[in-house]
C-alpha positions as CSV (number, residue, x, y, z in Angstrom):
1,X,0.0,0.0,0.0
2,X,2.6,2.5,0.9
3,X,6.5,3.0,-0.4
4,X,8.2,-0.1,0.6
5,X,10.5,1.9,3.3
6,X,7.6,3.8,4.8
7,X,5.7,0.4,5.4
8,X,9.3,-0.9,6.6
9,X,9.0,1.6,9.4
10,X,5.2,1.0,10.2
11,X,6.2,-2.7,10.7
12,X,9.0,-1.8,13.0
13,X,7.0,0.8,15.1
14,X,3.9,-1.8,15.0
15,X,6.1,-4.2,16.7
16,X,6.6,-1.6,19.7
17,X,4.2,-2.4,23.1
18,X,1.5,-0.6,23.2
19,X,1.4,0.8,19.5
20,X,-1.0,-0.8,16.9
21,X,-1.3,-0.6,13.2
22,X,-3.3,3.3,13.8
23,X,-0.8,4.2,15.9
24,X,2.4,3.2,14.0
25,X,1.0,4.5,11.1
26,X,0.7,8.1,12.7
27,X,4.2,8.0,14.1
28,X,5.6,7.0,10.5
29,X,4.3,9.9,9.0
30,X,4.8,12.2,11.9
31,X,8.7,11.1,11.6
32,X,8.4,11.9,7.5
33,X,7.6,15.3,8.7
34,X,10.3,15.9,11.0
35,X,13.5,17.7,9.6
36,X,16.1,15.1,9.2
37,X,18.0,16.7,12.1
38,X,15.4,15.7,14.8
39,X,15.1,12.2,13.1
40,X,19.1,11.8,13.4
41,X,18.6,12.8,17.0
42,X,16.4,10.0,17.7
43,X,17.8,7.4,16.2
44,X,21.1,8.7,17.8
45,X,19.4,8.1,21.1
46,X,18.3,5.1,20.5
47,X,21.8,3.9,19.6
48,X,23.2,6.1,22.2
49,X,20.8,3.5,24.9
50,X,21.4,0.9,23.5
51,X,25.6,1.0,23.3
52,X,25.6,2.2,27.1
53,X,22.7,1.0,29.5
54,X,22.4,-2.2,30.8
55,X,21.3,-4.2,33.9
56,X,22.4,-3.4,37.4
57,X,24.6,-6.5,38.4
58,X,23.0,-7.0,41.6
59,X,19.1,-5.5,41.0
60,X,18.8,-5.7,37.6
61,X,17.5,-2.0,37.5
62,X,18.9,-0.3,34.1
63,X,22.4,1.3,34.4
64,X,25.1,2.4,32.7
65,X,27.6,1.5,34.9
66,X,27.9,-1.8,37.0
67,X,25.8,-0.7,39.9
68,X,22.5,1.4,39.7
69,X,22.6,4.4,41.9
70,X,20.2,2.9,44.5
71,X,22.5,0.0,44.7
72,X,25.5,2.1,44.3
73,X,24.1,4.5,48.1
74,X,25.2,3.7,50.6
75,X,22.5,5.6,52.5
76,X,19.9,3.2,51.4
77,X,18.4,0.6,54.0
78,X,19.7,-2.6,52.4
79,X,18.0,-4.5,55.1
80,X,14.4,-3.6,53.1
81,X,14.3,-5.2,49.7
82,X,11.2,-4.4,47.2
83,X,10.7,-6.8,44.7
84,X,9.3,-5.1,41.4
85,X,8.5,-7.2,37.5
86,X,9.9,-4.6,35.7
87,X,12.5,-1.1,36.0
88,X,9.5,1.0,35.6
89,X,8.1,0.0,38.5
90,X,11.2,1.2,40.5
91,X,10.6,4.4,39.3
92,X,6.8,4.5,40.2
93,X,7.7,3.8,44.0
94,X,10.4,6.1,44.1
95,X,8.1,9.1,43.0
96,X,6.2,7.8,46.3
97,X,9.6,9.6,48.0
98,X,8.5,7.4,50.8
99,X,11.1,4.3,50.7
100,X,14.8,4.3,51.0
101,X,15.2,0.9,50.6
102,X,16.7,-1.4,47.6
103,X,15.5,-3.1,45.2
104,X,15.5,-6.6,43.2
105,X,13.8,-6.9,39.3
106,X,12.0,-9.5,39.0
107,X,12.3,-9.5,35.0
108,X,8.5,-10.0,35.0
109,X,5.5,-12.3,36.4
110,X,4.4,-15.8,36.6
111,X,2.0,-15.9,33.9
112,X,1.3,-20.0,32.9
113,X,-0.6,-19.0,29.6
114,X,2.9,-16.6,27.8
115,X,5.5,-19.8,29.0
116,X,6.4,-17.6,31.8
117,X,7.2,-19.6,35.4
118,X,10.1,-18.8,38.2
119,X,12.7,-20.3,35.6
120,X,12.2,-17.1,33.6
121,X,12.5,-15.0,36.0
122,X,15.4,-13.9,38.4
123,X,14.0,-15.5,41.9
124,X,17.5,-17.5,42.2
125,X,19.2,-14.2,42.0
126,X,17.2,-12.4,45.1
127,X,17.3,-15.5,46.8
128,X,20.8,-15.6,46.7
129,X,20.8,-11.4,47.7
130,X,18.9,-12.4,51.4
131,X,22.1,-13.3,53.3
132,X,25.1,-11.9,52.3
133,X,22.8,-8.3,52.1
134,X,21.7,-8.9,55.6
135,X,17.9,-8.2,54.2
136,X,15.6,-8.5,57.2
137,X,12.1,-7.7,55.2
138,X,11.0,-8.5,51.7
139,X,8.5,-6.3,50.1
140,X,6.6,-8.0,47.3
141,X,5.3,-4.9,45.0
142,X,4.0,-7.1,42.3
143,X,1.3,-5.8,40.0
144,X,-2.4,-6.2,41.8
145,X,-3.1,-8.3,38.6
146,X,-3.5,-12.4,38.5
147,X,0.1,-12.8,37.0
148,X,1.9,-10.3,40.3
149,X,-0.7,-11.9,42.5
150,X,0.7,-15.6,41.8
151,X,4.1,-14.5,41.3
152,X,3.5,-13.3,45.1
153,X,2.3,-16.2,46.7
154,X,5.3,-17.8,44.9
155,X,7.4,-15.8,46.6
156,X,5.9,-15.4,49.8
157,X,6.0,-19.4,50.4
158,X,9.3,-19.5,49.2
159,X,10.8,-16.7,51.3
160,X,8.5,-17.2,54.7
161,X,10.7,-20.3,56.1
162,X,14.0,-18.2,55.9
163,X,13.0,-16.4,58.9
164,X,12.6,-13.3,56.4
165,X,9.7,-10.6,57.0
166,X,7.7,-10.7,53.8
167,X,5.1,-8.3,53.4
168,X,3.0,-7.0,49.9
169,X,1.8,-3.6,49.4
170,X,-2.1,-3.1,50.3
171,X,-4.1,-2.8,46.9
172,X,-7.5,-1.1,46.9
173,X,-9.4,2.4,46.0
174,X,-7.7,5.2,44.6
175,X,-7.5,8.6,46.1
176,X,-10.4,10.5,44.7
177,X,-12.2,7.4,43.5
178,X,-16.1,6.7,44.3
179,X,-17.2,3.3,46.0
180,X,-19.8,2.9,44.0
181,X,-17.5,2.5,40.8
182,X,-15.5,-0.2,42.5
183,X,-15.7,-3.3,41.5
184,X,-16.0,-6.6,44.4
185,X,-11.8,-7.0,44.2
186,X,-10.7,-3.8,44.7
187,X,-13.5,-3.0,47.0
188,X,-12.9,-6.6,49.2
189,X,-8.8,-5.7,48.8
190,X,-9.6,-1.9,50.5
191,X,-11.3,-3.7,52.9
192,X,-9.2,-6.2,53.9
193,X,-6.1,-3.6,53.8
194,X,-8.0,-1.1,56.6
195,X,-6.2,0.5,58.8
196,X,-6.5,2.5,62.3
197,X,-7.6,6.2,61.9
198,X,-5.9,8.5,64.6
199,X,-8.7,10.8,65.1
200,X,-6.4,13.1,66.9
């Protein structure tokens, strides 16, 4: 249909997460438009990230350098470890501004259906962090979804005879968000996740 390189680069865009045939036809034609020096800055980019990140030895977070800068503080609690699938979820707690922790990248979640079980993923790697890190509590900040909710429980029976604290982050209603819009998880998960108030 279109000029053999164009549809080239809608095939390569359409392979991209999150972008479908609509989508990587819009961003083909938006790059046509560009001047060829924002294009060459891209694609620069891209080669720049490729050439020089990779994972942190120890966490697996992306780095450029051996160590991630959370591993790399020393003014981090290493004796709290939060278990995330992906890098992206690292950055998601740390807008929170509310753990100083470390981390370990799971590399994903146990999902049966996509071939994916512990094998694929780096459990050996955080099991083998526990000791020598002196990690008292394990934080298991899986996605609330039926993939992080197994990959969990894996975890959690796995990590509970170690004498290790192993703890999951409560799930339930946004801020702002109505009850009546709720559906019976979220609402039973709120629930279930209730805390004191302090009325004082």
């Amino acid at each position: 249909m279109y000029a053999e390189t164009v549809q080239q680069v809608i095939d390569e865009l359409g392979r991209l997460p999150g972008i479908g045939p609509k989508s990587a036809q819009r961003l083909a034609f938006h790059l046509m438009k560009l001047p060829t020096e924002d294009t060459a800055r891209l694609t620069a980019a891209i080669d720049e990230m490729k050439a020089r990140v990779r994972f942190c030895d120890r966490c697996f977070n992306v780095s450029e350098s051996e160590l991630c800068t959370m591993c790399a503080d020393d003014r981090r609690d290493a004796t709290l470890l939060c278990v995330v699938e992906e890098p992206r979820d690292i950055v998601a707690v740390e807008r929170t501004g509310g753990f100083r922790g470390r981390y370990h990248v799971l590399g994903g979640a146990i999902s049966p259906i996509e071939g994916i079980g512990p094998d694929q993923l780096r459990v050996r790697e955080l099991m083998a962090r526990l000791e020598p890190e002196g990690v008292a509590e394990v934080i298991l900040a899986t996605n609330p979804n039926i993939e992080g909710e197994a990959t969990a429980m894996y975890l959690a029976r796995l990590l509970e005879p170690l004498g290790v604290e192993v703890t999951r982050i409560a799930s339930g209603l946004p801020v702002g968000g109505d009850l009546e819009y709720a559906d019976e998880l979220t609402l039973g998960r709120a629930l279930e996740g209730r805390r004191p108030l302090d009325g004082g």
